[in-house]
C-alpha positions in Angstrom: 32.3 76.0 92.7 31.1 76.2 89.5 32.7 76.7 86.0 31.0 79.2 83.8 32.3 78.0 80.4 31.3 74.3 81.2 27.8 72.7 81.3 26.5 69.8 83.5 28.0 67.3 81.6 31.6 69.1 81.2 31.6 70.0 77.7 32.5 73.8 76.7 30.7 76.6 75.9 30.0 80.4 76.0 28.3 82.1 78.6 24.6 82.9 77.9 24.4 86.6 78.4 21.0 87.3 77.1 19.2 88.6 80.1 22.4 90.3 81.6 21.6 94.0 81.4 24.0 96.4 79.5 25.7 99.1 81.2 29.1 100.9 80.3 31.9 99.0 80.8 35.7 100.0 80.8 38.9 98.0 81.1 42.9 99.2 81.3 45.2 97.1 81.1 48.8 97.4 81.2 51.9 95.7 80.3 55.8 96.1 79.2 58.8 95.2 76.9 62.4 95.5 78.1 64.7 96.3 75.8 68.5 97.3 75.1 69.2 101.0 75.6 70.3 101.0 72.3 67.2 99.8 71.0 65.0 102.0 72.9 67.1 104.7 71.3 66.6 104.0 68.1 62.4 103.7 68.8 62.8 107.2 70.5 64.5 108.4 67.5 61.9 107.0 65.0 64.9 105.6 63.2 64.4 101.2 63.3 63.8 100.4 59.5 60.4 99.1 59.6 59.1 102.5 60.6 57.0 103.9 63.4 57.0 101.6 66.3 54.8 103.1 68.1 52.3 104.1 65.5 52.5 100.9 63.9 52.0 98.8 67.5 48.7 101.0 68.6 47.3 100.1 65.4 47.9 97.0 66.3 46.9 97.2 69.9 43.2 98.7 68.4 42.9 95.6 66.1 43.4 93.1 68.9 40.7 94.7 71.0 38.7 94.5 68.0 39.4 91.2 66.9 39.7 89.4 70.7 36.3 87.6 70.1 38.1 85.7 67.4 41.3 84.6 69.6 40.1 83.6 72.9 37.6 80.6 72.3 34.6 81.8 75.0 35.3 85.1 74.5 32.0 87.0 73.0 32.4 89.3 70.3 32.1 92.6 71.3 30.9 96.1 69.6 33.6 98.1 71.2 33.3 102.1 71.1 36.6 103.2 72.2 39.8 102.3 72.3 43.1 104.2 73.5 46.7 102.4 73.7 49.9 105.0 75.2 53.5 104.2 75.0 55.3 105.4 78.0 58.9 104.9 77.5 61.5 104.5 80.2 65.2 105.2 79.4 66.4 104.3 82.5 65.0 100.9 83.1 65.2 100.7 79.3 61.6 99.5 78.8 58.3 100.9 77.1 55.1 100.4 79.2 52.2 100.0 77.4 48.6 100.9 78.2 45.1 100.2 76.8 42.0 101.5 77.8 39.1 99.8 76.0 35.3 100.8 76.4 31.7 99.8 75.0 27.9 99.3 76.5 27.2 95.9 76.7 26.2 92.7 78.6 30.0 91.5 79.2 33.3 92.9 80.5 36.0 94.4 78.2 39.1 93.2 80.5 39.7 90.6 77.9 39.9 93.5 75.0 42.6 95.5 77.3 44.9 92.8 78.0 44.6 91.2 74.3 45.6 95.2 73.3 48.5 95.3 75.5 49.7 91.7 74.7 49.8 92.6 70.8 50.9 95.8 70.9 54.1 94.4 72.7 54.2 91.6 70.1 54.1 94.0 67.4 57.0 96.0 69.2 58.9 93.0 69.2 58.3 92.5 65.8 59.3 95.7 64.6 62.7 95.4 66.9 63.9 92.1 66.8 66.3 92.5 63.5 68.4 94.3 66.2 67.4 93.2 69.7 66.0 89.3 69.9 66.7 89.3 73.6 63.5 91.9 74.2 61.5 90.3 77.3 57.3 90.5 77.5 56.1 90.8 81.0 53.6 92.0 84.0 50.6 91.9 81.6 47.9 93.2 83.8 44.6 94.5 84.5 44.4 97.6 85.9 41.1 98.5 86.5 37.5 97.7 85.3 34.1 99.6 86.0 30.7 98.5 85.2 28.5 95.2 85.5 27.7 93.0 88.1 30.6 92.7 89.8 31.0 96.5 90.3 34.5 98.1 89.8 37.9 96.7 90.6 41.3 98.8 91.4 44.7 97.1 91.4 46.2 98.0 94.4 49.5 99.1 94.8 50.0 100.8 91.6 
């Protein structure tokens, strides 16, 4: 087995990607925050001081996919053309699950873009939360699904 973002001699580097074709390429990616009732009640309400949780965290979420390139080391810098990130919120397990749906033409995947857009947007919740809830847990950052390029489509199973 051979690693991608290695040479011969071991040292890093990013992919050569020149001659890969581009087709359409789409990525969700899904994640969660847990939360106190009471906290999720007040983002339901729109009433935590720094304002619009959710408003504020899908802006967020669209930056990160934007901006991924410039956090992951080997990632390539994409021209992404779309971009959705939903909140769905869960009173009774008390948690928000986030999605993010990420899309472009191009010569390399988008899964990074999705899970970078779900990752921040849950950091940004945090943010926005933590004067009143520090005890907020991250978790099951995923991929979801991806379509296009040579390795075809894949379909988490199970959910």
């Amino acid at each position: 087995m051979s690693f991608t973002h290695f040479d011969e001699e071991g040292r890093s580097r990013m992919v050569d990607v020149t001659a890969k074709t581009d087709t359409v390429r789409e990525a969700t990616a899904k994640g969660r925050i847990i939360m106190k009732p009471e906290t999720l009640k007040l983002v339901l309400e729109s009433r935590m001081e720094k304002g619009n949780v959710f408003e504020v965290a899908r802006v967020a979420g669209i930056m990160a996919v934007k901006k991924t390139g410039d956090l992951i080391p080997m990632c390539h810098p994409l021209n992404v053309t779309a971009v959705d990130v939903y909140f769905y919120p869960d009173t009774e397990k008390s948690e928000i699950e986030i999605e993010v749906t990420a899309k472009l033409t191009g010569k390399t995947g988008i899964e990074m873009e999705a899970l970078t857009g779900v990752s921040v947007a849950a950091l940004t919740i945090y943010d926005m939360c933590k004067a009143v809830d520090k005890g907020m847990v991250i978790s099951d950052v995923r991929l979801m699904k991806k379509s296009g390029g040579k390795s075809g489509t894949f379909v988490r199973d199970g959910e």
